[in-house]
Every structure is written in structure tokens, then in C-alpha cells.
N, C-alpha and C positions, 0 to 999 in steps of 0.2 A: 275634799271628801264630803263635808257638811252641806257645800254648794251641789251636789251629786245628788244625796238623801234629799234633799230639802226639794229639789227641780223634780224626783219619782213623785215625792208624797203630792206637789202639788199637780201632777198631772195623773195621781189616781183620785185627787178630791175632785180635779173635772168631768173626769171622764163617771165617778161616781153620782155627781149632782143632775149628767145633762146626759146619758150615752146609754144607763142601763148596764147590760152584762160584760165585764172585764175578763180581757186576756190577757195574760201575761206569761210571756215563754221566756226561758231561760239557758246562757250557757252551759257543759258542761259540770264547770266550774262551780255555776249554784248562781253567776253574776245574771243582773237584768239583762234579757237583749231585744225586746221586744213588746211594747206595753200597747193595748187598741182596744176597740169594743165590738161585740159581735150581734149582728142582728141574726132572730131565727138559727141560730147554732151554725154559722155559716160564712153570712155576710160581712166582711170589713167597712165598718159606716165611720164617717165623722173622722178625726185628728188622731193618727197612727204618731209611735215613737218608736225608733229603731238606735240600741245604743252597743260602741264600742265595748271591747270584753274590758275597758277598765274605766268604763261609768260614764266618758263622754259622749254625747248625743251624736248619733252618729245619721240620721234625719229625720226629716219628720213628713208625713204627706195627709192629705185632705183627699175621701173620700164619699161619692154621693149615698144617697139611700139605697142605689143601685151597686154598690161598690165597685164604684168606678172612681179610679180618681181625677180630682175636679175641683182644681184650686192650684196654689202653689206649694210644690215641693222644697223643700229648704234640707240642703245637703251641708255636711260639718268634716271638716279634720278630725283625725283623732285626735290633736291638741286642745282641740274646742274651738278653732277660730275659722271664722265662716268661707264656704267652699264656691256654692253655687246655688242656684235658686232655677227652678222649671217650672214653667208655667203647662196646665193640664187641662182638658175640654174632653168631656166625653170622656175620657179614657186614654187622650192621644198628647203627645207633647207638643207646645205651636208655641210658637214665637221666639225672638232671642232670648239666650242664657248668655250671663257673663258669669268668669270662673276665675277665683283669687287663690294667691300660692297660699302656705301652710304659714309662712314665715313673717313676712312684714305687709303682706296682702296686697302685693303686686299682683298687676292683669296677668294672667295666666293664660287663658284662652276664650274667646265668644265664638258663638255657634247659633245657629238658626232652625228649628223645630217647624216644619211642617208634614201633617201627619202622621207624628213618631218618626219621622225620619229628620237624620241632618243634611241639610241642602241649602245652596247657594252660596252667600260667602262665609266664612269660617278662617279666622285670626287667631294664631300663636304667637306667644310673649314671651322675649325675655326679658328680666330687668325694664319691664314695662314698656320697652322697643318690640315692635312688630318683628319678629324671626321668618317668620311663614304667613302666607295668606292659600287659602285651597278654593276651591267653587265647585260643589256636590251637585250634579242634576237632580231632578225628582226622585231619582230609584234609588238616590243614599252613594251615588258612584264619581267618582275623583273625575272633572271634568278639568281643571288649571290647578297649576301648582306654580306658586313663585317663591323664591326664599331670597333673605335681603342680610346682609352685612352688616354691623356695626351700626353704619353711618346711613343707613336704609335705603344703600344700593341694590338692585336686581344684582345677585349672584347667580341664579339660577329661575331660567322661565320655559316652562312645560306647557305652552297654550294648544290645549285638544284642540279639536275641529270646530268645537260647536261653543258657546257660550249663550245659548240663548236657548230656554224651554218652554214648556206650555203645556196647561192643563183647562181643559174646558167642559163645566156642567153647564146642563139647558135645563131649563123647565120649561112647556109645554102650555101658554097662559090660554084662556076661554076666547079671546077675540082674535085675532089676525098677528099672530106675533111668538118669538120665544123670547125667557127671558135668559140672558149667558150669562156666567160667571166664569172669566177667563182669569186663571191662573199662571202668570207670565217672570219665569227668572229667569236674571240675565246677571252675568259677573258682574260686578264693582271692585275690581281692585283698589290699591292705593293709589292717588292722586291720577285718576281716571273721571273722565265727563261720558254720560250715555245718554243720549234722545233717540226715542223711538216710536214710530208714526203706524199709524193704524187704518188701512183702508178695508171694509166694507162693502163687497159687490155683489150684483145679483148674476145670474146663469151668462148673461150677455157682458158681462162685463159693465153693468152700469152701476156710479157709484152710487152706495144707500148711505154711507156715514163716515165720519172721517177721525181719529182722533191722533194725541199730537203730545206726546211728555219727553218734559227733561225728567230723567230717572237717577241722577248723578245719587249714590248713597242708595240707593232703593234695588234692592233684590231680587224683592219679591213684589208685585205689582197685582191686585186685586181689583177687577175691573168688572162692572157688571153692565152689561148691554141691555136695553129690548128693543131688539128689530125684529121686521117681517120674515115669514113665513119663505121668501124669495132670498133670504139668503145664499150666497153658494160661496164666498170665498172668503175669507178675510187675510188681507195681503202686508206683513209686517215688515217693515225694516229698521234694524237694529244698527246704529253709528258709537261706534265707542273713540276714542282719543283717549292713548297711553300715555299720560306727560313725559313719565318716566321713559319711556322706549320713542318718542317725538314721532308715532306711530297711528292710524288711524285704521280703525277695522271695522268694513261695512257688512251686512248680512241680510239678505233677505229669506224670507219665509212665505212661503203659500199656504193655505192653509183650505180644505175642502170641505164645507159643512155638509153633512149627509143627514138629516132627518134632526135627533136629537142628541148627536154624537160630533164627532171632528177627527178628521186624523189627517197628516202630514201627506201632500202630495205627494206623490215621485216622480 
């Protein structure tokens, strides 16, 4: 309990020395639940604290001048012992979290943030053995599901249609060119290898660029281009090899640039 008292006072002497105006809301009860600073009578700025009804820290988040939050969130058990951690940009969750049980802080679950959404590949623990592996498309939607045994055999394999996605911004540069940023997941299961190859062509079919990665472990792939204004297609093909299933699975992709946009052939 003195550890309790002691962690409020010194996060009102912070928030006192460097934040300005304090809020502090309350359970019914009368216990803390809620300690932050507020700009203009309004805005949540600076290091928020959110606490269990029986005093333990229940998390804490970082917010801009704009109240947005913008930094790392750090999430707690009601026991006190650490849960998970999110990383925040802008306002939006990006990149992996890993998440530990209540008990003796076994892997619990990791997960992949882009845009506020969870996508790609996504791992369930028991007793610190993989149980499940899932792979989310862009839109936050169940695209594979596998679940493993004991001895982390496939028991069960749900491979959708598709494992390979894509998202593509242009920008529009002053001389003869766009610049792209291709946004490209593709599943990684467990003990699986991926290379996937990148061709570049203009209206005729001729090729402008070529590119070429092992992706083994890699999800999410962030790729930034600048070619000409004569782009029309960009042509992928995705090779995956399942050790576990002694299995290979190829994919192709077309892909049709129109102006400053992209969408999927048919």
C-alpha cells in the first residue's frame, strides 16, 4: 500500500513541476482511477496514468500537444506485473507488441500494429510454446489460421486463398517521376522461407526495374520506389516453402498503376 501512495504522490509532483493543470477522476468508491494533465480545459497532453480499483497501475500512455497519443503505451496486470507495451505515431498503433501472462511472464501473445489495425502474422502461447499462429490482411481480417500440438505439430491448417497483400502511396515528384511506397504482407508462418521478386513495366511490357528479397521472418515489407511517369504494371511473385507441410506455394500478382493510385487487376 505505501508503494501505492508513494508511485500517486510522485506522479502528481511530475505532472505538478512540468504539465500545469491536473486531473484526477475517481472511482465510485473514492479510489484513484485516473491521474493526466489537461491543456486549454480539454486537451490530454504529456504522461496519462490509469489505475486498477485497488491501487495497481493499470497503464500508462504518452500523449502529443495535440492529444494524440505518441510514444509507448505500457499496459499492467492487476497484480502489477507487466502485460504489454504499444507503440503510437500520430495517434495510430504501428509495429509489434509482445504480451506476457499475469503469472510467471510467459509469452502470451505478439501481434503486429499497422494503422491501428492488427495484421499479418499474429502468435499464441502456451507455456511459452506457439499454440496458434493467425495472418490478418490489411482490413484487421483472419486470412490463415494454424494451430500446433504439444510437440509443435500442425493439428490444424486453414490456408485462405490469398496470403499476400498490398498497399500503395505515390507522390507526384517536380521532374519526370513518382515516388511509391509499397506496402507489401505476405504470411510467415513457423519454419517457412519466402522470396518474392518484383518486376516494373511500362504500357508495352517493357521492363523499367527489377527487384528481388528473401523475406523469410518479414511480414510486412516497406518498399519505396522512384520511377517514371510510364509506369503501368508492377508484376509480383510470391514463393513460399512450408517445411512443416514439405509444401511450396507460388502466387502471382499483377498489379495496374493508373495515375497516382494502384489497384489489382482482374
Amino acid at each position: 500500500m505505501l508503494q501505492k501512495i508513494a508511485l500517486i504522490c510522485f506522479i502528481l509532483c511530475c505532472f505538478a513541476c512540468k504539465n500545469g493543470k491536473i486531473r484526477k477522476l475517481y472511482y465510485p468508491g473514492g479510489k484513484i482511477k485516473e491521474i493526466d494533465s489537461i491543456l486549454n480545459d480539454s486537451i490530454i497532453v504529456g504522461t496519462s496514468y490509469f489505475f486498477y480499483e485497488n491501487g495497481q497501475l493499470n497503464r500508462k500512455e504518452v500523449y502529443d500537444s495535440s492529444g494524440n497519443l505518441n510514444g509507448t503505451s505500457q499496459i499492467f496486470w492487476g497484480n502489477g506485473s507487466y502485460f504489454q507495451s504499444i507503440n503510437y505515431i500520430n495517434g495510430l498503433a504501428q509495429g509489434e507488441s509482445v504480451a506476457y501472462d499475469s503469472i510467471v511472464g510467459h509469452l502470451y501473445f505478439k501481434e503486429f500494429f499497422f494503422d491501428d489495425k492488427v495484421v499479418g502474422d499474429n502468435y499464441n502461447y502456451t507455456d511459452n510454446k506457439v499454440e496458434s499462429y493467425r495472418f490478418y490482411n490489411f482490413n484487421g481480417e483472419l486470412a490463415m489460421l494454424q494451430e500446433y500440438d504439444n510437440n509443435g505439430n500442425i493439428k490444424n491448417n486453414k490456408r485462405g486463398g490469398r496470403i499476400f497483400f498490398y498497399k500503395i502511396k505515390s507522390t507526384r515528384l517536380k521532374l519526370d517521376s513518382n515516388l511509391f511506397t509499397l506496402y507489401i504482407l505476405q504470411s510467415n508462418p513457423l519454419r517457412s522461407s519466402n522470396k518474392l521478386t518484383a518486376r516494373y513495366l511500362d504500357a508495352k511490357g517493357k521492363q523499367l526495374g527489377y527487384d528481388s528479397f528473401v523475406t523469410t521472418g518479414q511480414h510486412l515489407i516497406e518498399l519505396k520506389k522512384r520511377m517514371p511517369f510510364n509506369l503501368k504494371y508492377i508484376e509480383f511473385t510470391d514463393i513460399q516453402y512450408d517445411s512443416t507441410q514439405k509444401k511450396e506455394y507460388k502466387d502471382n500478382y499483377d498489379i495496374t498503376v493508373l495515375a497516382d493510385t494502384a489497384v489489382q487487376k482482374k
